[in-house]
C-alpha positions in Angstrom: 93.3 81.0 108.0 94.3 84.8 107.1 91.1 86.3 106.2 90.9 88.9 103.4 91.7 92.3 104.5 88.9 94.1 102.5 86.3 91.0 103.7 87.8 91.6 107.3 87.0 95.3 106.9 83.4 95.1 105.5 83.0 92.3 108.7 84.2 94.9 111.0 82.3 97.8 109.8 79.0 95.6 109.9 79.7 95.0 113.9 80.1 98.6 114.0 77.0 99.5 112.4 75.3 97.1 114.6 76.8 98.3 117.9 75.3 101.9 116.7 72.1 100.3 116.2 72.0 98.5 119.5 73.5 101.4 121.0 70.6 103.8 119.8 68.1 101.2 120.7 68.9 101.0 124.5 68.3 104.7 124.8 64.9 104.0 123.8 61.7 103.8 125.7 61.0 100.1 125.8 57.5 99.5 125.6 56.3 96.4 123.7 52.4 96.0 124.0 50.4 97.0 121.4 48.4 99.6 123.7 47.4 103.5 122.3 50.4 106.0 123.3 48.8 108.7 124.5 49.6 112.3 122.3 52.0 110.6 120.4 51.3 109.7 116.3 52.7 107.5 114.2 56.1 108.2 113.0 55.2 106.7 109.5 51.6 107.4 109.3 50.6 110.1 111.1 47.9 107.6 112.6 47.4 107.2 116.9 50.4 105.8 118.0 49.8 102.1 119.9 54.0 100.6 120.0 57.6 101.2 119.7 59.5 99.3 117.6 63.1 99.4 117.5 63.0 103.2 119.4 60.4 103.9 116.8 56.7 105.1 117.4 54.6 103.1 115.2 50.6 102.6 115.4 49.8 98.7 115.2 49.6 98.2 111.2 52.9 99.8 110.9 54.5 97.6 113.4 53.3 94.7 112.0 54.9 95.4 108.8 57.9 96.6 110.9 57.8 93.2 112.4 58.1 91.5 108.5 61.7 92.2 108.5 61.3 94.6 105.7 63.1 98.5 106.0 60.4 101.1 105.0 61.0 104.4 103.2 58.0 107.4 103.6 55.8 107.5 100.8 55.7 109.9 98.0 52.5 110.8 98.7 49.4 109.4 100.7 47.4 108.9 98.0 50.3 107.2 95.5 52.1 105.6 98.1 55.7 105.0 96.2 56.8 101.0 96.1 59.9 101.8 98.7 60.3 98.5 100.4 64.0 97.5 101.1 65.3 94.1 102.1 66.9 94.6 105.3 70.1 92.5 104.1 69.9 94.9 101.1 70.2 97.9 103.0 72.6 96.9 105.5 75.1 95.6 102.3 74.6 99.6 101.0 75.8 101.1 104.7 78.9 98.7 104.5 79.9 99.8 100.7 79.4 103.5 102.0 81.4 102.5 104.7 84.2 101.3 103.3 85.7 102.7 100.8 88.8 102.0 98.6 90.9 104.6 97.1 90.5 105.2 93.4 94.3 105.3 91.4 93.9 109.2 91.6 94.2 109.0 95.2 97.1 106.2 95.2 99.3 107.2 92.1 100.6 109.9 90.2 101.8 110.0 86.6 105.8 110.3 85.8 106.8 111.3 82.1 110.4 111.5 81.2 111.4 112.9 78.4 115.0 113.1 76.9 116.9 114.8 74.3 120.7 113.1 73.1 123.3 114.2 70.6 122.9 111.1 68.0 125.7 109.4 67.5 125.1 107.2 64.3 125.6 108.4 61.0 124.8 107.2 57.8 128.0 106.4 55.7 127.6 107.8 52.4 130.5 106.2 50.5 130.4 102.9 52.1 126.6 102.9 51.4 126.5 103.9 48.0 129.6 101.1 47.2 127.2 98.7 49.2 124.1 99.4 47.0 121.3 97.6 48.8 121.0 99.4 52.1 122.3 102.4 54.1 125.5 101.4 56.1 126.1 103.3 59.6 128.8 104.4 61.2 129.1 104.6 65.1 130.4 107.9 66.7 132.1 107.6 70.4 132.4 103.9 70.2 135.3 103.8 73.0 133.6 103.1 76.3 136.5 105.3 78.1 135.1 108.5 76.6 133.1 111.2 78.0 130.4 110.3 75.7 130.0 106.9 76.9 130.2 108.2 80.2 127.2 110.7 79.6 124.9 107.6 77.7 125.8 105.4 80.6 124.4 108.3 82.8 120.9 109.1 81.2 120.4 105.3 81.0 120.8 105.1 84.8 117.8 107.9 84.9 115.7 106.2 82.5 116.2 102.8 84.4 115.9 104.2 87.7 112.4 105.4 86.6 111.1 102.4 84.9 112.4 100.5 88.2 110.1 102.6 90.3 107.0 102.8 88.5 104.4 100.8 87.4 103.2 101.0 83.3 100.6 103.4 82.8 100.6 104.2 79.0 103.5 104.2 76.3 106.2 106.9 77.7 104.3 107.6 80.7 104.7 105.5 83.9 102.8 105.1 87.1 104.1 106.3 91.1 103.3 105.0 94.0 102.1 108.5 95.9 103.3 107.5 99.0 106.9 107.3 97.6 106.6 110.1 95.5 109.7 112.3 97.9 112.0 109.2 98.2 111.7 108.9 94.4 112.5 112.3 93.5 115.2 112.9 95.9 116.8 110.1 94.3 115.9 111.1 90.8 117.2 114.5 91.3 120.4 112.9 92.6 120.4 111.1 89.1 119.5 114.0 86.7 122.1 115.8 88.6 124.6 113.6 87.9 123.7 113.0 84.2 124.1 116.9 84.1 127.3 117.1 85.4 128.6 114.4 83.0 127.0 116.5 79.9 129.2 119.7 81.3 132.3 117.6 81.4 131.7 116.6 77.4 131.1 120.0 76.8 134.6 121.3 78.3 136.5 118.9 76.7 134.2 119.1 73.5 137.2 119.7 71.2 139.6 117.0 72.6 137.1 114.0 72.4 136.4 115.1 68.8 139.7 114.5 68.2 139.7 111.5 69.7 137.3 109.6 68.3 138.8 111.3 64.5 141.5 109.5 65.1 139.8 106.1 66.2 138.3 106.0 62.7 141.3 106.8 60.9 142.5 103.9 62.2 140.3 101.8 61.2 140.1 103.3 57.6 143.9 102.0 57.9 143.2 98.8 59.3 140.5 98.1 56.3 142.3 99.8 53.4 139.9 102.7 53.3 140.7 106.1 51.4 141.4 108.7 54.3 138.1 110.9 55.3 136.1 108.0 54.1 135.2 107.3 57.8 137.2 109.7 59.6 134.9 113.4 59.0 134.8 116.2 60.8 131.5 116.9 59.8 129.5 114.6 61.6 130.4 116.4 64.9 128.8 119.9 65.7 130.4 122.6 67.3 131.6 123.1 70.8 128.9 125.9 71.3 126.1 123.7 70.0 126.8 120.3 71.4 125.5 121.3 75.0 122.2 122.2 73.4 121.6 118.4 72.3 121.5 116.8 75.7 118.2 117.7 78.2 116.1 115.7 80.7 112.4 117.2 81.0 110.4 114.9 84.4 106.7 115.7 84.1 104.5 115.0 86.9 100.1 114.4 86.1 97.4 113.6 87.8 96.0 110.2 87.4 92.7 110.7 85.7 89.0 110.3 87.3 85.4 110.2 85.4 84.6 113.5 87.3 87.8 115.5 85.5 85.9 116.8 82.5 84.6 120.5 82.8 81.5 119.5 80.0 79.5 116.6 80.6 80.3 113.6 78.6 78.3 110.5 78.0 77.8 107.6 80.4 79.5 105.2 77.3 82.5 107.4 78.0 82.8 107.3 81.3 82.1 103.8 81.5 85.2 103.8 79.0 87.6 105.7 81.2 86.1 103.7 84.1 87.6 100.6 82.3 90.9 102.0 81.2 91.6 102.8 85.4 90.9 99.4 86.5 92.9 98.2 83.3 95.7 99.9 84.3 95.5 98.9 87.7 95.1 95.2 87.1 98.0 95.4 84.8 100.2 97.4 87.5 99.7 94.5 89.4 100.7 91.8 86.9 104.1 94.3 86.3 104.7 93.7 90.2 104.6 89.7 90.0 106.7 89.8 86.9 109.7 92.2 88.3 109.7 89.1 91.2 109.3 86.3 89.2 112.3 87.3 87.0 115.2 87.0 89.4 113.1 84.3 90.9 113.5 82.0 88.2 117.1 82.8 87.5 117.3 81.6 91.2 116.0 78.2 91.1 117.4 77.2 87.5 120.5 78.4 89.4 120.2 76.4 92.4 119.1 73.5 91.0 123.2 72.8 89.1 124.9 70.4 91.4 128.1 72.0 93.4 131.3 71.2 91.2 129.5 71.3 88.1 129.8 73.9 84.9 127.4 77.0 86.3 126.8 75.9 89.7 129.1 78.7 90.7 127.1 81.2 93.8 127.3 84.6 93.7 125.8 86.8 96.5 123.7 88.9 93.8 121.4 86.0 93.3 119.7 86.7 97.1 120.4 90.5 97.1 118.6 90.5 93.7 115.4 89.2 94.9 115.7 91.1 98.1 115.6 94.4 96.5 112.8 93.2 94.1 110.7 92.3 96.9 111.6 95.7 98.5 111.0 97.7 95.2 108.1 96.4 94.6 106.4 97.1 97.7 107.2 100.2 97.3 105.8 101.0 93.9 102.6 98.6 94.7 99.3 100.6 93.7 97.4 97.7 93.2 94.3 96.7 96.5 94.5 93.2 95.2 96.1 91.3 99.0 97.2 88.6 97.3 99.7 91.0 95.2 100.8 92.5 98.4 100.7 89.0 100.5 103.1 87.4 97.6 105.7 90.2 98.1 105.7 89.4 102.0 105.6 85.9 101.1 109.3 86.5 99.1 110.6 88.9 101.3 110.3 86.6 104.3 111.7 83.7 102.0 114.6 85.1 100.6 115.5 87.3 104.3 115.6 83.6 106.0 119.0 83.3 103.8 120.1 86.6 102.9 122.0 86.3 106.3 123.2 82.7 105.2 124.6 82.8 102.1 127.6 80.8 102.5 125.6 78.2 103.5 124.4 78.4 99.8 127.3 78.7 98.7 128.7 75.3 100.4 125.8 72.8 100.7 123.9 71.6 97.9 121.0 70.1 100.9 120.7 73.8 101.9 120.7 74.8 98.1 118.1 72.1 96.8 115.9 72.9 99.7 116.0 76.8 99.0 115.3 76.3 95.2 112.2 73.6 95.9 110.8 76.8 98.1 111.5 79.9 95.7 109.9 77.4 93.0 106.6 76.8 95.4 106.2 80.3 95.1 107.0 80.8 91.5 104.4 78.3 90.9 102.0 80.2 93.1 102.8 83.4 91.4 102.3 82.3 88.2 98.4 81.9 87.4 98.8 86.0 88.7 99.9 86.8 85.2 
Protein backbone atom coordinates (compact mmCIF):
# COMPACT_ATOMS: atom_id res chain seq x y z
CA UNK A 1 0.00 0.00 0.00
CA UNK A 2 1.57 3.63 -1.10
CA UNK A 3 1.46 5.46 2.03
CA UNK A 4 0.64 9.30 1.96
CA UNK A 5 3.53 11.38 1.19
CA UNK A 6 2.75 14.08 3.84
CA UNK A 7 1.80 11.03 6.54
CA UNK A 8 5.19 9.42 5.36
CA UNK A 9 6.93 12.76 6.08
CA UNK A 10 5.45 13.47 9.55
CA UNK A 11 6.48 9.36 10.23
CA UNK A 12 9.90 10.18 9.20
CA UNK A 13 10.48 13.35 10.98
CA UNK A 14 9.11 11.68 14.30
CA UNK A 15 12.04 8.84 13.85
CA UNK A 16 14.27 11.71 13.45
CA UNK A 17 13.25 13.52 16.47
CA UNK A 18 13.60 10.34 18.27
CA UNK A 19 17.07 9.41 17.03
CA UNK A 20 18.07 13.13 18.43
CA UNK A 21 16.55 12.27 21.55
CA UNK A 22 18.22 8.93 21.98
CA UNK A 23 21.25 10.37 20.59
CA UNK A 24 21.46 13.16 23.37
CA UNK A 25 20.55 10.64 25.90
CA UNK A 26 23.55 8.31 25.37
CA UNK A 27 25.94 11.15 25.97
CA UNK A 28 24.44 11.35 29.36
CA UNK A 29 25.74 10.28 32.68
CA UNK A 30 23.73 7.18 33.42
CA UNK A 31 22.98 6.98 36.88
CA UNK A 32 19.60 5.51 37.97
CA UNK A 33 19.38 5.25 41.83
CA UNK A 34 17.73 7.61 43.62
CA UNK A 35 20.94 8.64 45.83
CA UNK A 36 21.94 12.58 46.69
CA UNK A 37 24.38 13.92 43.75
CA UNK A 38 26.82 15.62 45.43
CA UNK A 39 27.16 19.73 44.39
CA UNK A 40 24.74 19.30 41.90
CA UNK A 41 20.79 20.91 42.33
CA UNK A 42 17.91 20.28 40.71
CA UNK A 43 17.53 21.29 37.26
CA UNK A 44 13.73 22.20 37.90
CA UNK A 45 13.76 22.96 41.50
CA UNK A 46 16.68 24.24 42.60
CA UNK A 47 16.37 21.46 45.44
CA UNK A 48 19.68 18.75 46.19
CA UNK A 49 19.88 16.78 43.30
CA UNK A 50 19.38 12.73 44.14
CA UNK A 51 18.84 11.20 39.92
CA UNK A 52 19.13 11.69 36.29
CA UNK A 53 16.37 11.25 34.23
CA UNK A 54 16.61 11.22 30.69
CA UNK A 55 20.30 13.23 30.88
CA UNK A 56 18.43 15.42 33.34
CA UNK A 57 19.40 16.28 37.01
CA UNK A 58 16.31 15.99 39.00
CA UNK A 59 16.03 15.63 42.92
CA UNK A 60 13.55 12.63 43.82
CA UNK A 61 9.95 14.50 43.72
CA UNK A 62 10.81 15.78 40.37
CA UNK A 63 11.76 12.51 39.00
CA UNK A 64 8.82 10.91 40.04
CA UNK A 65 6.71 13.32 38.23
CA UNK A 66 9.29 12.93 35.36
CA UNK A 67 8.55 9.25 35.62
CA UNK A 68 4.41 10.05 35.08
CA UNK A 69 5.08 10.45 31.42
CA UNK A 70 4.04 14.08 31.66
CA UNK A 71 6.66 16.97 29.85
CA UNK A 72 7.20 19.84 32.42
CA UNK A 73 7.59 23.56 31.68
CA UNK A 74 9.46 25.93 34.65
CA UNK A 75 7.04 27.69 36.68
CA UNK A 76 6.19 31.29 36.57
CA UNK A 77 7.05 31.81 39.74
CA UNK A 78 7.75 29.67 43.00
CA UNK A 79 5.09 30.87 44.86
CA UNK A 80 2.26 30.74 41.71
CA UNK A 81 3.55 27.85 40.19
CA UNK A 82 1.90 28.24 36.39
CA UNK A 83 -0.40 24.94 35.34
CA UNK A 84 2.33 23.98 32.46
CA UNK A 85 1.88 20.32 32.18
CA UNK A 86 2.06 18.92 28.60
CA UNK A 87 1.09 15.48 27.38
CA UNK A 88 4.02 13.99 26.06
CA UNK A 89 2.07 12.87 22.71
CA UNK A 90 1.02 16.52 22.74
CA UNK A 91 4.29 17.89 22.57
CA UNK A 92 5.85 15.54 20.34
CA UNK A 93 2.63 16.14 17.56
CA UNK A 94 3.80 20.18 17.95
CA UNK A 95 7.76 19.25 17.06
CA UNK A 96 6.49 17.27 14.01
CA UNK A 97 4.01 20.27 12.68
CA UNK A 98 7.19 22.57 13.24
CA UNK A 99 8.88 20.11 11.47
CA UNK A 100 7.21 19.79 8.59
CA UNK A 101 6.11 22.32 6.83
CA UNK A 102 4.09 22.82 3.61
CA UNK A 103 4.43 25.75 1.43
CA UNK A 104 1.69 28.38 1.53
CA UNK A 105 0.33 29.41 -2.41
CA UNK A 106 2.74 32.48 -2.06
CA UNK A 107 5.52 30.30 -2.09
CA UNK A 108 4.10 27.79 -4.97
CA UNK A 109 2.30 30.25 -7.31
CA UNK A 110 2.27 33.52 -8.86
CA UNK A 111 -0.49 35.63 -10.25
CA UNK A 112 -0.75 36.14 -14.33
CA UNK A 113 -3.16 38.99 -15.64
CA UNK A 114 -3.53 39.50 -19.27
CA UNK A 115 -5.03 42.23 -20.54
CA UNK A 116 -5.94 43.04 -24.16
CA UNK A 117 -7.01 45.77 -26.27
CA UNK A 118 -8.70 44.86 -30.18
CA UNK A 119 -10.04 47.07 -32.92
CA UNK A 120 -13.93 46.03 -32.76
CA UNK A 121 -15.09 44.80 -35.52
CA UNK A 122 -19.01 44.81 -35.12
CA UNK A 123 -21.03 47.60 -35.92
CA UNK A 124 -24.42 48.54 -35.33
CA UNK A 125 -26.41 48.88 -38.68
CA UNK A 126 -28.30 51.94 -38.51
CA UNK A 127 -30.60 51.58 -41.60
CA UNK A 128 -31.15 47.98 -41.28
CA UNK A 129 -31.94 48.52 -37.60
CA UNK A 130 -34.24 51.30 -37.70
CA UNK A 131 -36.26 49.24 -40.90
CA UNK A 132 -36.16 46.30 -38.36
CA UNK A 133 -37.74 48.34 -35.35
CA UNK A 134 -37.44 45.93 -32.44
CA UNK A 135 -33.74 45.50 -31.94
CA UNK A 136 -30.33 46.81 -33.13
CA UNK A 137 -29.05 44.75 -36.09
CA UNK A 138 -25.07 44.30 -36.49
CA UNK A 139 -22.98 44.10 -39.03
CA UNK A 140 -19.59 42.05 -39.12
CA UNK A 141 -16.39 43.74 -40.25
CA UNK A 142 -13.41 41.39 -41.72
CA UNK A 143 -15.64 38.41 -41.96
CA UNK A 144 -13.29 36.59 -44.62
CA UNK A 145 -11.11 34.23 -42.74
CA UNK A 146 -8.14 34.84 -45.54
CA UNK A 147 -7.61 38.39 -44.24
CA UNK A 148 -5.07 39.98 -42.13
CA UNK A 149 -7.60 40.67 -39.61
CA UNK A 150 -8.59 37.13 -39.13
CA UNK A 151 -5.17 36.33 -39.12
CA UNK A 152 -4.40 38.87 -36.17
CA UNK A 153 -7.88 37.58 -34.01
CA UNK A 154 -6.64 34.02 -34.59
CA UNK A 155 -3.30 35.26 -33.05
CA UNK A 156 -4.37 37.03 -29.76
CA UNK A 157 -6.66 33.98 -29.23
CA UNK A 158 -3.64 31.69 -29.38
CA UNK A 159 -2.17 34.02 -26.39
CA UNK A 160 -5.27 34.14 -24.40
CA UNK A 161 -5.62 30.24 -24.78
CA UNK A 162 -2.08 29.56 -24.27
CA UNK A 163 -2.49 31.34 -20.87
CA UNK A 164 -5.65 29.87 -19.66
CA UNK A 165 -3.98 26.31 -20.63
CA UNK A 166 -1.21 26.99 -18.24
CA UNK A 167 -2.74 28.29 -15.31
CA UNK A 168 -4.90 27.46 -12.74
CA UNK A 169 -8.20 29.99 -11.89
CA UNK A 170 -7.43 32.37 -9.31
CA UNK A 171 -10.13 35.22 -9.65
CA UNK A 172 -12.11 36.56 -12.67
CA UNK A 173 -9.32 37.94 -15.35
CA UNK A 174 -6.55 36.89 -13.20
CA UNK A 175 -5.10 33.30 -13.35
CA UNK A 176 -2.79 31.25 -11.21
CA UNK A 177 1.17 29.90 -12.24
CA UNK A 178 2.81 27.24 -11.16
CA UNK A 179 6.29 29.05 -9.87
CA UNK A 180 8.39 26.44 -10.80
CA UNK A 181 7.32 26.87 -14.49
CA UNK A 182 7.14 30.43 -14.41
CA UNK A 183 10.54 30.69 -17.39
CA UNK A 184 9.14 27.82 -19.62
CA UNK A 185 5.90 29.78 -19.61
CA UNK A 186 7.12 33.01 -20.49
CA UNK A 187 9.52 32.09 -22.98
CA UNK A 188 6.70 30.56 -24.70
CA UNK A 189 4.38 33.46 -24.02
CA UNK A 190 6.81 35.92 -25.29
CA UNK A 191 7.15 33.61 -28.43
CA UNK A 192 3.25 34.15 -28.69
CA UNK A 193 2.82 37.97 -28.00
CA UNK A 194 5.56 38.22 -30.47
CA UNK A 195 3.92 36.67 -33.00
CA UNK A 196 0.52 38.35 -32.33
CA UNK A 197 2.65 41.65 -32.80
CA UNK A 198 3.99 40.87 -35.87
CA UNK A 199 0.56 39.92 -37.34
CA UNK A 200 -0.89 43.50 -35.92
CA UNK A 201 2.24 45.25 -38.12
CA UNK A 202 1.31 43.34 -41.12
CA UNK A 203 -2.57 44.76 -40.88
CA UNK A 204 -1.16 47.95 -40.32
CA UNK A 205 0.99 47.97 -43.72
CA UNK A 206 -1.57 46.88 -45.73
CA UNK A 207 -4.20 48.92 -43.64
CA UNK A 208 -5.60 50.63 -46.77
CA UNK A 209 -5.86 47.45 -49.05
CA UNK A 210 -7.80 45.25 -46.58
CA UNK A 211 -10.18 48.24 -46.14
CA UNK A 212 -10.92 47.90 -49.46
CA UNK A 213 -11.34 44.58 -49.36
CA UNK A 214 -13.65 43.96 -47.04
CA UNK A 215 -15.83 47.41 -48.81
CA UNK A 216 -16.08 45.49 -51.46
CA UNK A 217 -17.28 42.08 -49.66
CA UNK A 218 -20.33 44.12 -48.44
CA UNK A 219 -21.10 45.63 -51.57
CA UNK A 220 -21.64 42.41 -52.67
CA UNK A 221 -23.77 41.41 -50.48
CA UNK A 222 -25.91 44.66 -50.61
CA UNK A 223 -26.18 43.32 -54.33
CA UNK A 224 -26.91 39.92 -53.50
CA UNK A 225 -29.91 41.17 -51.04
CA UNK A 226 -31.23 44.13 -53.12
CA UNK A 227 -29.80 46.61 -50.70
CA UNK A 228 -29.35 50.45 -51.64
CA UNK A 229 -25.47 50.92 -52.14
CA UNK A 230 -23.58 52.30 -48.82
CA UNK A 231 -26.27 50.74 -46.87
CA UNK A 232 -23.73 48.12 -45.71
CA UNK A 233 -20.79 48.97 -47.63
CA UNK A 234 -19.27 52.42 -45.35
CA UNK A 235 -16.23 53.72 -45.17
CA UNK A 236 -16.86 55.10 -41.94
CA UNK A 237 -16.81 52.23 -39.84
CA UNK A 238 -13.05 51.80 -40.49
CA UNK A 239 -10.43 54.26 -38.83
CA UNK A 240 -7.51 55.58 -40.32
CA UNK A 241 -4.27 53.82 -41.31
CA UNK A 242 -2.42 56.02 -38.62
CA UNK A 243 -4.88 55.12 -35.90
CA UNK A 244 -5.66 51.42 -36.45
CA UNK A 245 -2.21 50.30 -34.84
CA UNK A 246 -3.18 52.16 -31.67
CA UNK A 247 -6.34 49.66 -31.20
CA UNK A 248 -4.44 46.39 -30.79
CA UNK A 249 -2.07 45.95 -27.33
CA UNK A 250 -1.25 42.98 -25.00
CA UNK A 251 -0.37 44.18 -21.38
CA UNK A 252 0.93 40.44 -19.04
CA UNK A 253 0.96 41.42 -15.38
CA UNK A 254 2.73 39.43 -13.00
CA UNK A 255 1.52 39.61 -8.69
CA UNK A 256 2.30 38.07 -5.79
CA UNK A 257 -0.09 35.60 -4.49
CA UNK A 258 -1.30 37.13 -1.30
CA UNK A 259 -0.50 36.11 2.56
CA UNK A 260 -2.24 37.23 5.94
CA UNK A 261 1.10 38.92 6.85
CA UNK A 262 0.91 41.44 3.58
CA UNK A 263 -0.89 44.25 5.21
CA UNK A 264 1.34 47.21 6.53
CA UNK A 265 -1.64 48.17 9.42
CA UNK A 266 -2.95 45.51 11.41
CA UNK A 267 -6.20 44.11 10.55
CA UNK A 268 -8.55 42.02 12.51
CA UNK A 269 -8.37 38.29 13.21
CA UNK A 270 -12.10 38.01 11.25
CA UNK A 271 -10.10 39.29 8.29
CA UNK A 272 -7.51 37.30 8.26
CA UNK A 273 -9.37 34.32 9.00
CA UNK A 274 -11.21 35.57 5.70
CA UNK A 275 -8.23 35.79 3.46
CA UNK A 276 -7.04 32.64 5.26
CA UNK A 277 -10.21 30.96 3.64
CA UNK A 278 -10.13 32.60 0.27
CA UNK A 279 -6.13 30.88 -0.13
CA UNK A 280 -7.23 27.49 0.61
CA UNK A 281 -10.47 28.22 -1.57
CA UNK A 282 -8.48 28.83 -4.27
CA UNK A 283 -6.23 26.15 -3.82
CA UNK A 284 -8.91 23.44 -3.50
CA UNK A 285 -10.54 24.77 -6.49
CA UNK A 286 -6.99 24.82 -8.54
CA UNK A 287 -7.14 21.31 -7.89
CA UNK A 288 -10.73 20.50 -9.01
CA UNK A 289 -9.58 22.76 -12.52
CA UNK A 290 -6.67 20.03 -12.79
CA UNK A 291 -9.15 16.84 -12.64
CA UNK A 292 -11.47 18.62 -15.04
CA UNK A 293 -8.79 19.66 -17.90
CA UNK A 294 -8.17 15.45 -17.64
CA UNK A 295 -11.44 14.24 -17.38
CA UNK A 296 -12.50 16.18 -20.57
CA UNK A 297 -10.48 14.46 -23.27
CA UNK A 298 -10.92 11.50 -21.04
CA UNK A 299 -14.44 11.15 -21.61
CA UNK A 300 -14.34 11.98 -25.24
CA UNK A 301 -12.01 8.90 -25.23
CA UNK A 302 -14.14 6.23 -23.85
CA UNK A 303 -17.57 7.43 -25.53
CA UNK A 304 -15.11 7.13 -28.54
CA UNK A 305 -13.84 3.82 -28.01
CA UNK A 306 -16.68 2.24 -26.96
CA UNK A 307 -18.40 2.53 -31.16
CA UNK A 308 -17.83 -0.78 -32.67
CA UNK A 309 -15.04 -0.78 -35.72
CA UNK A 310 -17.15 -0.35 -39.04
CA UNK A 311 -19.76 1.64 -37.52
CA UNK A 312 -20.83 5.54 -38.10
CA UNK A 313 -18.09 7.45 -35.56
CA UNK A 314 -15.95 4.60 -34.77
CA UNK A 315 -13.40 6.23 -36.96
CA UNK A 316 -9.59 6.58 -34.81
CA UNK A 317 -7.67 9.46 -34.97
CA UNK A 318 -4.20 9.77 -33.33
CA UNK A 319 -5.33 13.11 -31.45
CA UNK A 320 -7.61 11.10 -29.11
CA UNK A 321 -4.16 9.60 -27.20
CA UNK A 322 -1.98 12.72 -27.87
CA UNK A 323 -4.82 14.72 -26.40
CA UNK A 324 -4.77 13.11 -23.05
CA UNK A 325 -1.01 12.83 -23.18
CA UNK A 326 -0.52 16.48 -23.23
CA UNK A 327 -3.29 17.01 -20.60
CA UNK A 328 -1.63 14.80 -18.30
CA UNK A 329 1.71 16.61 -19.05
CA UNK A 330 0.08 20.19 -18.78
CA UNK A 331 -1.29 19.59 -15.89
CA UNK A 332 1.57 18.45 -13.97
CA UNK A 333 2.98 21.25 -14.82
CA UNK A 334 0.56 23.84 -13.68
CA UNK A 335 -0.34 21.63 -10.36
CA UNK A 336 -0.15 23.93 -7.22
CA UNK A 337 -2.34 22.00 -5.36
CA UNK A 338 -0.34 19.43 -1.96
CA UNK A 339 -3.44 17.28 -2.30
CA UNK A 340 -1.31 13.42 -3.51
CA UNK A 341 -4.17 12.15 -4.80
CA UNK A 342 -4.36 15.24 -7.39
CA UNK A 343 -0.87 14.53 -8.26
CA UNK A 344 -1.09 10.53 -8.00
CA UNK A 345 -4.28 10.72 -10.58
CA UNK A 346 -2.07 12.63 -13.22
CA UNK A 347 0.61 9.77 -12.85
CA UNK A 348 -2.13 7.42 -12.87
CA UNK A 349 -3.18 8.86 -16.66
CA UNK A 350 0.06 9.49 -17.78
CA UNK A 351 1.15 5.94 -17.27
CA UNK A 352 -2.27 4.72 -18.83
CA UNK A 353 -2.44 6.58 -21.85
CA UNK A 354 1.86 6.18 -22.44
CA UNK A 355 1.12 2.18 -22.39
CA UNK A 356 -0.59 3.02 -25.97
CA UNK A 357 0.59 6.21 -27.18
CA UNK A 358 3.30 3.92 -28.83
CA UNK A 359 0.47 1.55 -30.01
CA UNK A 360 -1.96 3.28 -31.66
CA UNK A 361 -2.62 1.30 -34.65
CA UNK A 362 -3.44 -1.29 -32.57
CA UNK A 363 -6.41 1.06 -31.59
CA UNK A 364 -6.98 1.78 -34.57
CA UNK A 365 -7.47 -2.07 -35.84
CA UNK A 366 -8.75 -4.13 -32.89
CA UNK A 367 -11.84 -3.47 -31.21
CA UNK A 368 -10.39 -6.25 -28.05
CA UNK A 369 -7.53 -3.74 -27.71
CA UNK A 370 -10.06 -0.77 -28.06
CA UNK A 371 -12.83 -2.09 -25.47
CA UNK A 372 -10.06 -3.01 -23.12
CA UNK A 373 -8.43 0.55 -23.29
CA UNK A 374 -11.91 2.35 -22.92
CA UNK A 375 -12.99 -0.06 -19.69
CA UNK A 376 -9.42 1.33 -18.15
CA UNK A 377 -9.64 5.29 -19.04
CA UNK A 378 -13.36 4.72 -17.67
CA UNK A 379 -11.94 3.12 -14.16
CA UNK A 380 -10.18 6.12 -13.78
CA UNK A 381 -12.79 8.56 -14.85
CA UNK A 382 -14.86 7.00 -12.36
CA UNK A 383 -12.08 7.40 -9.82
CA UNK A 384 -11.64 10.91 -10.69
CA UNK A 385 -14.97 11.88 -10.48
CA UNK A 386 -16.07 12.19 -6.59
CA UNK A 387 -12.59 14.84 -6.96
CA UNK A 388 -14.99 17.43 -8.31
Amino acid sequence: MTMNPILKAVFDNVDKWQAEQEAAEAKAPKQTDDSPIDGLSCERCGTDADTTRDGEVLCADCAMEADTGRLYEAPEDDEHPADTWTPVADAAASHVRRTVSVKGLDEKAVLVQLKRSMFGTSRRDEVESEAYGAGNVVKHLFQDKACRMAAVKSAYSEVYTYVNENTVPWAKGVRMLNIDHYFDFTAGLRQRIDHASAKVADLVAHWDYEVQRDLARLARIEQDKGKAPGSLANPDNYPDASEIGDRFGIDVQYMPVPTTGDFRVNISDEDKASLQRQLEEAEDAAAKHVIQQMLEPMQRAVEKLNVPIGQDGSVFRDSLIDNMVEVAERMERVNVSDDPEVSEKIADLRALVGAYADNKDVLRSSQTVRQKAASQIDGLVRQMGGMV
